[in-house]
C-alpha positions in Angstrom: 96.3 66.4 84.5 95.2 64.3 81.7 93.4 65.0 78.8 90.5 65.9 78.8 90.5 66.4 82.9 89.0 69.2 84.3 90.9 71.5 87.3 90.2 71.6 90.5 87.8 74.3 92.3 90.1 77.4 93.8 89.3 80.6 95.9 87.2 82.0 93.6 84.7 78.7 94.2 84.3 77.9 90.4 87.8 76.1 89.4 90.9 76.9 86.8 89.1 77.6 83.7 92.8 79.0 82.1 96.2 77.7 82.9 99.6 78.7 81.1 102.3 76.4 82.7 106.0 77.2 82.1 105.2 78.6 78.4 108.0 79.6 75.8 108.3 80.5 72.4 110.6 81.0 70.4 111.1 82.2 66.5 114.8 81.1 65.2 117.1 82.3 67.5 114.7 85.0 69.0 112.9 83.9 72.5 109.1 85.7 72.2 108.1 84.6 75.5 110.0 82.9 78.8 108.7 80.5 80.9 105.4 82.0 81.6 102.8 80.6 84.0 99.6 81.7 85.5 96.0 80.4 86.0 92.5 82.3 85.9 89.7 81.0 88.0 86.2 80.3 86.9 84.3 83.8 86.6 87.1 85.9 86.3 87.9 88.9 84.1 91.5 89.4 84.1 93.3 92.7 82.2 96.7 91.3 80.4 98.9 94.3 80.4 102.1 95.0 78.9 103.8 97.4 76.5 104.5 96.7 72.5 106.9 93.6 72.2 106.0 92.4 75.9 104.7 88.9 74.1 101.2 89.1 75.5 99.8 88.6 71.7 102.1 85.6 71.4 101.2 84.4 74.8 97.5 85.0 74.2 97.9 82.7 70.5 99.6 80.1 72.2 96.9 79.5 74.7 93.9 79.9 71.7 96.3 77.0 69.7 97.2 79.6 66.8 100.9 79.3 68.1 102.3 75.9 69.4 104.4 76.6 72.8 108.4 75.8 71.8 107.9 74.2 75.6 105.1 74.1 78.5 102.0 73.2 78.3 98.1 75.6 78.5 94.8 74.1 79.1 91.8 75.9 78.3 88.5 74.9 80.5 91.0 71.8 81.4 91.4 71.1 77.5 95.4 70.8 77.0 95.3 73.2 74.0 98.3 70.7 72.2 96.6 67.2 72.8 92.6 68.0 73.1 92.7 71.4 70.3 89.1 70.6 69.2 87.8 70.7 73.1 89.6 73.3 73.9 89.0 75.3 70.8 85.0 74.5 71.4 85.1 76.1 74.7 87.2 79.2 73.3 85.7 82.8 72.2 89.0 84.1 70.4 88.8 87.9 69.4 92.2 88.8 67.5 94.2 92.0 67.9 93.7 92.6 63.8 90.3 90.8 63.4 89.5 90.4 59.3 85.5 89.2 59.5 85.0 89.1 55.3 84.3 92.8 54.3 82.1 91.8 51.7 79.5 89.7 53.6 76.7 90.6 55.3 76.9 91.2 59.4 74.1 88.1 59.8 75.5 86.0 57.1 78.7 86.2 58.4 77.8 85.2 61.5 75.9 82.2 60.6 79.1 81.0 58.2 81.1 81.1 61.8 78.0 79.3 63.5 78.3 76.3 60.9 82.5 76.6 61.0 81.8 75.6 64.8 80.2 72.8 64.3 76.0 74.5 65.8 73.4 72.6 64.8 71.6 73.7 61.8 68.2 74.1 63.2 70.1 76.2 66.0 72.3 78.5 63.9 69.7 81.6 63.4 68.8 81.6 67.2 72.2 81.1 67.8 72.8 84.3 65.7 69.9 86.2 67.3 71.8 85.3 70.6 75.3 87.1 69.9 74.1 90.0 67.6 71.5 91.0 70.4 74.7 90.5 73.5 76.7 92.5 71.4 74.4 95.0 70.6 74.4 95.0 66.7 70.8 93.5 65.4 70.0 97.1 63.7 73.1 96.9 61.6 72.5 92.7 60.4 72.1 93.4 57.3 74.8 95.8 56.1 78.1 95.2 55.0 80.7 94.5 57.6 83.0 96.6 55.1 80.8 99.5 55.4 79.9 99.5 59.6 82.5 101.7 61.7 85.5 100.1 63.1 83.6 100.2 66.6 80.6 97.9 64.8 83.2 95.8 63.2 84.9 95.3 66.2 81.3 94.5 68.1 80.8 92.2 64.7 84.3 90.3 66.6 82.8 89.8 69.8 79.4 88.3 68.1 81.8 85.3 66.4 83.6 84.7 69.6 80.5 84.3 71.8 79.2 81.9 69.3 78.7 78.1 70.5 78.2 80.1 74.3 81.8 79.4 75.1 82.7 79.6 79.2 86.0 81.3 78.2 86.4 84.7 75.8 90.2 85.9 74.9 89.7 89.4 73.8 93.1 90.7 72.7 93.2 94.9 72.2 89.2 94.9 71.4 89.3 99.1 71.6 92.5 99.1 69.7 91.5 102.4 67.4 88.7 103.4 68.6 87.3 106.9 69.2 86.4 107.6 72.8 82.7 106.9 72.4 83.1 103.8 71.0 86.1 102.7 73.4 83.1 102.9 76.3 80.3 101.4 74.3 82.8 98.2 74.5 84.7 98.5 77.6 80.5 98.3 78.6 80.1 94.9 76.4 83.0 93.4 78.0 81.8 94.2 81.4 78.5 92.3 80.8 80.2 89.7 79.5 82.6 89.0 82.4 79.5 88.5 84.4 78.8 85.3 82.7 81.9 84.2 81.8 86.1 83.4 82.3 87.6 86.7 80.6 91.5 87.3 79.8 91.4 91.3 78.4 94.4 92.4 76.5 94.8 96.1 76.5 97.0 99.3 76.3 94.1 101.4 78.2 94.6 101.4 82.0 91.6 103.1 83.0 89.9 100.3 81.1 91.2 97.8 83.1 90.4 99.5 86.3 86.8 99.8 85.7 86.8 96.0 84.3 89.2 93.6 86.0 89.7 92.3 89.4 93.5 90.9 88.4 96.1 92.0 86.3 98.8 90.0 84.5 101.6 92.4 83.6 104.2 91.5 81.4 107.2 92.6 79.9 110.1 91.4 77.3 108.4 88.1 77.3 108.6 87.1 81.1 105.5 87.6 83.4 106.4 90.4 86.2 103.2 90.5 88.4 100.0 88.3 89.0 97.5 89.8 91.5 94.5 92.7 92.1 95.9 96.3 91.8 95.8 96.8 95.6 97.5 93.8 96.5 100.0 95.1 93.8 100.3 98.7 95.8 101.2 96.8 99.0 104.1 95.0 97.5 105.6 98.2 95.5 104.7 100.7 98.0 106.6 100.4 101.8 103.9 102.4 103.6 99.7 103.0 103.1 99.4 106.8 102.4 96.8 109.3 103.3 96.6 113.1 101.9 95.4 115.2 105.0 94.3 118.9 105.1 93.7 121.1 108.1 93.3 124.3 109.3 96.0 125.2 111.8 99.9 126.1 112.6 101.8 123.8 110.0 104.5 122.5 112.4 102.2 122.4 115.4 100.1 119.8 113.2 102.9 118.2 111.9 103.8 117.4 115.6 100.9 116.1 116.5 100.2 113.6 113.2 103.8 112.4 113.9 102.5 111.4 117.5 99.9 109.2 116.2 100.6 105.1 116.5 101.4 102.8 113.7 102.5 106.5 111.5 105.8 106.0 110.6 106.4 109.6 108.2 104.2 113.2 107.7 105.3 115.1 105.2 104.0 118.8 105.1 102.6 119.8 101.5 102.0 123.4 99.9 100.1 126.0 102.4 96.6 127.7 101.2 96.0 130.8 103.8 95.4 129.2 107.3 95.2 125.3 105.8 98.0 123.2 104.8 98.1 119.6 103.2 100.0 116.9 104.4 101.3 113.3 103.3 100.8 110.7 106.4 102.2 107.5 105.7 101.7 104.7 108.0 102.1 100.8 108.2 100.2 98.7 105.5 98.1 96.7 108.1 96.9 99.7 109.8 94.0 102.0 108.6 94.5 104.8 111.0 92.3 107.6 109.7 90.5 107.4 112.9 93.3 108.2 114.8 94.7 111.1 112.7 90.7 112.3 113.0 90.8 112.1 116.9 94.0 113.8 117.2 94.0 116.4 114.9 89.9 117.7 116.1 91.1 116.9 119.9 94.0 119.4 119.4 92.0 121.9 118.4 92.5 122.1 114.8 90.1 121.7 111.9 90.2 118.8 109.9 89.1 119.9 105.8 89.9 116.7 104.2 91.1 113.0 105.0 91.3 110.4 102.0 93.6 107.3 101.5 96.0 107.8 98.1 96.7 104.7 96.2 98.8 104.4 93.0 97.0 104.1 89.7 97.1 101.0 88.1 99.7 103.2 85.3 102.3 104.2 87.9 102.1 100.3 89.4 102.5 99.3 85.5 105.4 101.7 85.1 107.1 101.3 88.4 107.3 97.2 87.8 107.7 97.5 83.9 110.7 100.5 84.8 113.4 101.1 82.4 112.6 99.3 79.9 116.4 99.4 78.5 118.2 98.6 82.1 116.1 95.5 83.2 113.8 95.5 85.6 113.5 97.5 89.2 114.1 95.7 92.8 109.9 95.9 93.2 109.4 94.6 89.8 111.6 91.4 90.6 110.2 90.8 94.0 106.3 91.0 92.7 107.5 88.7 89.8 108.7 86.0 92.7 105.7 86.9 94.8 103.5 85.8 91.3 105.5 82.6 90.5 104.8 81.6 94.7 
């Protein structure tokens, strides 16, 4: 791709507006990040996951141009981020993980001293301004000192610079780090809004937070990328079998024969007992949905059906189950999803 050239339209409809292509960095003699690569399509908000030391901040300053790559190559909105900085800068909204707006200035006249840094019009920076302090929610607080807002407003004071110039792509990089629980949603709520509108990478510690937000996940750990994909698709590859919790009203091993006899379920495992009802684990083949079934049997044997719901893995146990011991490398799922997510 040359410089300049902009990526080709993929399943999302839009194009590539992020691409990290065999990325490594090294410090001296210590490797940060290995041969990472992975694109985000055009409308996308994508959760960057990993725990302290998995190089995601490095990762995520290499592709904003703060860190050169040792090797590889990232293009941001088809900008190679080496060769064509100032374009791909221009269509970058960068929130750090330790953002330092300058305490002493004013929330507006900080702003429009990052308006004229990139480059707006003048005639454009105060409605430019306007713009950001209204999508981030922080016009009643313009005139205080950023020193003096909350860390919540200072952090919502971060988002305001980054949306600045309208940029089509936002790198937000732990933008809850710190923050009480009220404030944590009052963001996780910005960033939401803003994925609607544009290309999003989300680096985080909170899971739930990237549940609620992101349609992908990019997990990573001691600087090599271990999964690229939505958390269901995720389940399918660390998990053999779908799962569904069951409880019913009848004999336990009378139901237990009779789930067992249902097609496509390969296990039933009987759970604890509660007076005449008991619970039970029926695990069946992935492409399969056979709650119907286990309905139709268990009712046309007579017994009574309390409750039938599909159990999926959280988006922690997928993160912990492919991250695994830490200190003994990484599990048999974690290595296949990684292959899967370099396919």
């Amino acid at each position: 791709m040359g410089r300049g050239a902009r990526c080709g339209p993929g399943p999302y409809g839009g194009g590539v507006e992020i691409t990290a292509e065999h990325l490594r960095k090294t410090f001296g003699a210590t490797v940060a990040v290995h041969d990472v690569s992975f694109a985000v399509e055009r409308g996308e908000v994508v959760g960057f996951l990993g725990p302290n030391g998995a190089g995601k901040s490095t990762t995520l300053r290499m592709l904003t141009g703060v860190f050169p790559p040792t090797s590889g190559r990232a293009t941001i909105a088809g900008h190679d981020v080496v060769r064509d900085t100032l374009a791909a800068r221009r269509a970058l909204g960068y929130l750090p993980e330790r953002a330092a707006p300058y305490a002493e200035m004013a929330v507006a006249s900080y702003l429009r001293f990052i308006a004229e840094m990139k480059g707006i019009a003048g005639r454009d920076v105060k409605a430019a301004v306007r713009e950001v302090m209204g999508a981030a929610g922080i016009e009643r607080v313009a005139h205080r000192l950023i020193g003096n807002l909350s860390k919540g407003y200072r952090q919502r004071v971060g988002i305001a610079q980054a949306l600045l110039g309208s940029p089509p792509v936002l790198i937000l990089d732990e933008p809850t780090s710190g923050l009480d629980p009220e404030q944590v949603t009052e963001i996780r709520g910005l960033v939401q809004g803003l994925g609607s509108e544009r290309t999003v990478i989300l680096s985080t510690h909170i899971l739930p937070e990237v549940e609620s937000i992101c349609s992908r996940v990019i997990i990573m750990n001691r600087g090599r990328i271990l999964a690229v994909d939505s958390p269901a698709r995720l389940e399918e590859h660390l998990r053999p079998h779908r799962e569904f919790a069951a409880e019913v009203a009848g004999p336990r091993d009378a139901v237990l024969r009779v789930l067992r006899a249902v097609p496509h379920v390969v296990d039933v495992a009987a759970g604890e007992a509660t007076g005449e009802t008991a619970r039970f684990a029926v695990r069946c083949e992935h492409r399969f949905d056979v709650r119907r079934d286990i309905a139709s049997a268990i009712v046309g044997a007579g017994f009574g059906l309390i409750e039938l719901r599909p159990t999926v893995m959280t988006l922690e146990e997928i993160f912990l189950t492919l991250v695994g011991d830490r200190s003994g490398g990484e599990s048999p799922a974690a290595e296949e999803a990684r292959a899967d997510a370099g396919r």
